[in-house]
C-alpha positions in Angstrom: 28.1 -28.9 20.9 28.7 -25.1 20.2 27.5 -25.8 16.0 24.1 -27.2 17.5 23.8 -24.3 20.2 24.2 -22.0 17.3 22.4 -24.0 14.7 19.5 -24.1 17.3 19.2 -20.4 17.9 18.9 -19.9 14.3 15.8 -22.3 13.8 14.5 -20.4 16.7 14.6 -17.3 15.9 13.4 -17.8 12.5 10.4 -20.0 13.6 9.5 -17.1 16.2 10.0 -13.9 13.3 7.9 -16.4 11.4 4.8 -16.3 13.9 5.0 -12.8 15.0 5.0 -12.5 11.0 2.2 -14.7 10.8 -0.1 -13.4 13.7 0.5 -9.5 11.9 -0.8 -11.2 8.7 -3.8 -12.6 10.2 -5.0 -9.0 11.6 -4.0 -7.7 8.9 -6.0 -10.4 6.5 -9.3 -9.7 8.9 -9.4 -6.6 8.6 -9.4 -7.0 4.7 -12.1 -8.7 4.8 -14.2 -6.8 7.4 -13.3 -3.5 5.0 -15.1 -5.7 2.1 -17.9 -6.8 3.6 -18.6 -3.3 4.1 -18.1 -2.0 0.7 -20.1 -5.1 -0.5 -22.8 -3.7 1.5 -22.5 -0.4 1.0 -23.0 -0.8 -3.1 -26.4 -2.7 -2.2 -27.6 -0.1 -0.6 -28.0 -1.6 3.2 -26.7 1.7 4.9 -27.2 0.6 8.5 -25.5 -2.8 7.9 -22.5 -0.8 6.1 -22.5 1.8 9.5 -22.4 -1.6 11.6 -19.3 -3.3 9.7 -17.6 0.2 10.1 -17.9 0.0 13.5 -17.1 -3.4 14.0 -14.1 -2.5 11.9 -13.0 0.0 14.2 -13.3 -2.4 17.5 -11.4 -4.7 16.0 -8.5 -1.9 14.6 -8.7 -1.1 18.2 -7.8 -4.2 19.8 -5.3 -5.2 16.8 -3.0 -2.2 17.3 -3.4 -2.2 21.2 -2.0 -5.9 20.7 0.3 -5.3 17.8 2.6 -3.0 16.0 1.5 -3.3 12.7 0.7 0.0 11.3 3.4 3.0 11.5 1.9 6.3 12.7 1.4 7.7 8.6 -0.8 4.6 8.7 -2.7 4.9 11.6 -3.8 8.3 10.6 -4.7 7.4 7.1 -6.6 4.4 8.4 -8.7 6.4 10.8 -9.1 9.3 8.3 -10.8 7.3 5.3 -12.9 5.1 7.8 -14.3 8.4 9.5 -15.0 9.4 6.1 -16.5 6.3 5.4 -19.0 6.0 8.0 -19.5 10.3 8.1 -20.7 9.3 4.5 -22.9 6.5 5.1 -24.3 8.0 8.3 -25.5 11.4 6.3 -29.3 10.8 4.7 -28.1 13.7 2.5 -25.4 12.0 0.4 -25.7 10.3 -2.6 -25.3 6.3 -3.0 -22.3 6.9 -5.3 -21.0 9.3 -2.9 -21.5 7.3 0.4 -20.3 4.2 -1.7 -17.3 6.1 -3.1 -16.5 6.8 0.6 -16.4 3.2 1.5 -14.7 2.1 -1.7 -11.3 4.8 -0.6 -11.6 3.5 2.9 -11.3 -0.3 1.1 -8.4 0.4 -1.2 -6.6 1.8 2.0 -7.4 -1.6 4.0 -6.0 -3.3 1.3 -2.9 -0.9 -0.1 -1.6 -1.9 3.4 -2.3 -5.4 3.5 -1.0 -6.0 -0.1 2.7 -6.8 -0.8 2.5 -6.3 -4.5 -0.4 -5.4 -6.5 -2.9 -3.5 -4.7 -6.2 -3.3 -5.7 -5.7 0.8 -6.5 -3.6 -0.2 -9.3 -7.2 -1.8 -11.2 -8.0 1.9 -11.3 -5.8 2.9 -14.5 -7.8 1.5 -17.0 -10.3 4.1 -16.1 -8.5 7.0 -15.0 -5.7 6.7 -17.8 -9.4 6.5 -20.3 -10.5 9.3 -18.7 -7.1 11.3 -18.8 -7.0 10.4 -22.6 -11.0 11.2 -23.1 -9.8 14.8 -21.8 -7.1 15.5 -24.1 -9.3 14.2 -27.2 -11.7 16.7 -25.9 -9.0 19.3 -26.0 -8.5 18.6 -29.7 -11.4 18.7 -30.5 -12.1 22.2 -28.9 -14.8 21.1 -26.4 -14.4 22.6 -23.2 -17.6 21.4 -22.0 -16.7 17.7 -22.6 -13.0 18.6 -21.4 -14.1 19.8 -18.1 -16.5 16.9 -17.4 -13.5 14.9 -18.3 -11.4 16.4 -15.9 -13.6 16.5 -12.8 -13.8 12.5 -13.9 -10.7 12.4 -13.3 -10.0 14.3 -10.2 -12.7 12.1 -8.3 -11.2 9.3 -9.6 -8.0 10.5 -8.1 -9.5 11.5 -5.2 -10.5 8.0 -4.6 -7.2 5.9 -4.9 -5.1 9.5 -3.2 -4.9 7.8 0.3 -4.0 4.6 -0.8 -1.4 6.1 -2.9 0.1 7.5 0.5 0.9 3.7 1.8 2.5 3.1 -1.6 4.1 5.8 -3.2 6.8 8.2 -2.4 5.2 11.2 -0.5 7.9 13.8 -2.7 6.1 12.0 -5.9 2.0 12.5 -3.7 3.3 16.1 -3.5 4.1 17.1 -6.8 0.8 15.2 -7.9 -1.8 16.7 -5.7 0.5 20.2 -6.8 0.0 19.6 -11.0 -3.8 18.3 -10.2 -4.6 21.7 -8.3 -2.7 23.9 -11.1 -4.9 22.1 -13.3 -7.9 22.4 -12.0 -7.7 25.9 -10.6 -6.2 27.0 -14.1 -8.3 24.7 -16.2 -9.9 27.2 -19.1 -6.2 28.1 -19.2 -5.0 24.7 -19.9 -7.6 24.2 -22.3 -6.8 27.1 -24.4 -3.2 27.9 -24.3 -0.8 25.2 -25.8 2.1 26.5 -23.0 -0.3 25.4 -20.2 -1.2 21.7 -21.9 2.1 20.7 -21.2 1.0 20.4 -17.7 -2.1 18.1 -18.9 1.0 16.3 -20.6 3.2 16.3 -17.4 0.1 14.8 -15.3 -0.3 12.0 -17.8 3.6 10.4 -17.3 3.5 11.5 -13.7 0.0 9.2 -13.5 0.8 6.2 -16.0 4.6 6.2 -14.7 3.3 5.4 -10.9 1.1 2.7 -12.5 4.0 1.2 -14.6 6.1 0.9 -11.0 3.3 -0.8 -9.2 3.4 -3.6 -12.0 6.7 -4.7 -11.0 6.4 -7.8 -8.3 8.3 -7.2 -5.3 9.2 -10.0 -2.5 7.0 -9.4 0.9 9.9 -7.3 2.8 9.4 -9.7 6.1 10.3 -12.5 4.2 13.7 -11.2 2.7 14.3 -10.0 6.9 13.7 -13.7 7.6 16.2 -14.5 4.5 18.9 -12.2 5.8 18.5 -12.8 9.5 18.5 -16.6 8.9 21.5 -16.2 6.2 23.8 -14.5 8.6 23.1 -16.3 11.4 24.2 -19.5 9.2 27.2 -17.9 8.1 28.3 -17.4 11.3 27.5 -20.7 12.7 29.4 -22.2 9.7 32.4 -19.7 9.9 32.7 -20.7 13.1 32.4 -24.1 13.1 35.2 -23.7 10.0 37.5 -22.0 12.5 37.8 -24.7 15.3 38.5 -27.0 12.7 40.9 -25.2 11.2 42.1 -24.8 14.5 41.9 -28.1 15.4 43.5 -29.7 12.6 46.3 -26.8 12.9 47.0 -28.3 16.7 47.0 -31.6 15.8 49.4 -31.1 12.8 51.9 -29.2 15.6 51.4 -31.9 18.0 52.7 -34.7 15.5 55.6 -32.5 14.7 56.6 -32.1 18.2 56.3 -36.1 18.5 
């Protein structure tokens, strides 16, 4: 009676992390989509449709964390810092279409760094930026500071783009030291294109840039599910440990009571 108590509890409780798990993923999964509906319609130009999503975006965030605790407080705030970029951008006649769609795009990646297990869709971004990076340093060889810092305000946009996502992501030691060698860079920049001491910092960027790249490769199991796993796991242990007790127990009683017969 005491195994299927046990055995019972277990199902339970992994059925119930299940749907909790499930219901987060759902949210989670809507505003996904909401976040590319707006982009979509953002890079076609339909400003007051883009303004409208964003909106409807930010009712539903409402509701979603009002209901459920699925963002920590570091992503609360990047959430509602990109998406008030976002629709500042799209709401301002003066900017650009590549700048209000720019806006939209960081405020997607975010949406989706946070949704995505493994694999976000930042990580598409290195083709480009690592081309860039590389573009910069050939113009650096070739003595062409002009191309070299077009290059590198490429590249620091680029950056600039996938930076909040990389906060859900990435260690914020490692964001530190990245945003630290961009500014040197860029603040020193006719210095690190003329003195071969201060390219080793154009160097440093480079591996600092490709390595984060490299470590988002690697697949990694959704964290709820190996809770569920371990939960589940030790709860069967238990169950079985115990039932392995009373019948160790049992057959220990029994093998006393035929010696006293």
């Amino acid at each position: 009676m005491v195994k299927k108590i046990l055995l019972l509890a277990a199902i339970i409780f992994a059925v119930s992390f299940s749907n909790v798990n499930a219901e987060s993923s759902s949210s989670l999964i809507k505003l996904d989509e909401i976040a590319d509906e707006a982009l979509q319609l953002a890079k076609l130009g339909r400003y007051e449709d883009t303004e409208k999503m964003l909106s409807y975006f930010s009712e539903r965030f409402l509701k979603v964390t009002a209901r459920e605790q699925i963002f920590s407080m570091d992503e609360l705030r990047i959430i509602t810092v990109a998406h008030n970029q976002a629709l500042t951008a799209v709401k301002n006649s003066g900017v650009s279409h590549s700048e209000k769609t720019n806006s939209v795009t960081k405020f997607r990646l975010v949406i989706d760094a946070i949704k995505s297990t493994h694999q976000p869709l930042w990580t598409a971004m290195e083709a480009q930026m690592m081309g860039t990076f590389s573009q910069a340093k050939a113009a650096m060889k070739k003595q062409n500071p002009e191309e070299f810092h077009v290059k590198l305000n490429a590249l620091l946009s680029q950056y600039e783009m996938i930076q909040p996502s990389l906060k859900v992501d990435v260690a914020p030691e490692r964001i530190l030291r990245l945003d630290d060698r961009l500014q040197y860079i860029n603040q020193n920049s006719t210095e690190v294109f003329s003195r071969k001491g201060s390219q080793k910092e154009l160097d440093a960027l480079g591996k600092d840039l490709k390595s984060i790249f490299d470590e988002m490769k690697e697949d990694e199991a959704d964290p709820s599910l190996w809770w569920v796993i371990i939960s589940t796991g030790s709860i069967i242990i238990l169950t079985l440990s115990y039932v392995g007790w009373r019948k160790y127990k049992g057959d220990k009683e029994k093998s006393m009571k035929e010696r006293n017969d």
